[in-house]
Phi, psi and omega in degrees: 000125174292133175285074178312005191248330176292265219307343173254353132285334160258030138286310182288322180278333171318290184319301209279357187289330190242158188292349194268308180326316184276340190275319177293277202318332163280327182277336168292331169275352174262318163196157170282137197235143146294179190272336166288327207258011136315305198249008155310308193285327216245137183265073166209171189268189201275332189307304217281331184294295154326302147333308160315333185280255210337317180306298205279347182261353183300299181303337181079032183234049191192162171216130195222137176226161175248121201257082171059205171326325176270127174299119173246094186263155214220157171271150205210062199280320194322327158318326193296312204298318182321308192270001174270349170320300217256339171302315198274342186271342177238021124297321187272295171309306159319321195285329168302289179317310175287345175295319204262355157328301238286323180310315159297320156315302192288339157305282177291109161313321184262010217295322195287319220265158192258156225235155226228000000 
């Protein structure tokens, strides 16, 4: 059985992989833009900035409705919690781990030093 959940997280990390993408979600986080108006800052045609939509709405972290001809897309963040989730569970664990390093060190006198 697929872990739907995993998959829709390696979907949000997928999205969040490339720099043009992240660059749409900030620009998106400022207001919902049409796909041209996306695709100004970036030297690609709208085909290819589509695609980048299509990556981000896959992730659920873009929404796209249609205004007569123009594509309007809008952010959608809340999927970002899934990944600040899963970011804060192995932030808490490593962080655990180097408390009880750092503990063992201050324990053992010799625990650092390398033995001949």
């Amino acid at each position: 059985m697929v872990n739907i959940e995993a998959v829709e997280l390696d979907g949000i990390f997928y999205a969040l992989a490339d720099p043009t993408r992240r660059q749409i979600l900030k620009m998106l986080g400022e207001q919902t833009r049409s796909i041209t108006e996306l695709a100004e800052p970036f030297r690609m045609t709208l085909a290819a900035v589509s695609k980048h939509i299509k990556v981000l709405e896959r992730a659920k972290l873009v929404k796209r409705t249609k205004q007569g001809r123009v594509h309007q897309c809008e952010l959608d963040a809340a999927p970002l919690a899934k990944a600040e989730e899963c970011i804060r569970f192995y932030q808490d664990f490593w962080n655990e781990r180097l408390d009880a390093l750092a503990l063992y060190l201050e324990r053992e006198p010799n625990a650092g030093k390398k033995r001949k």
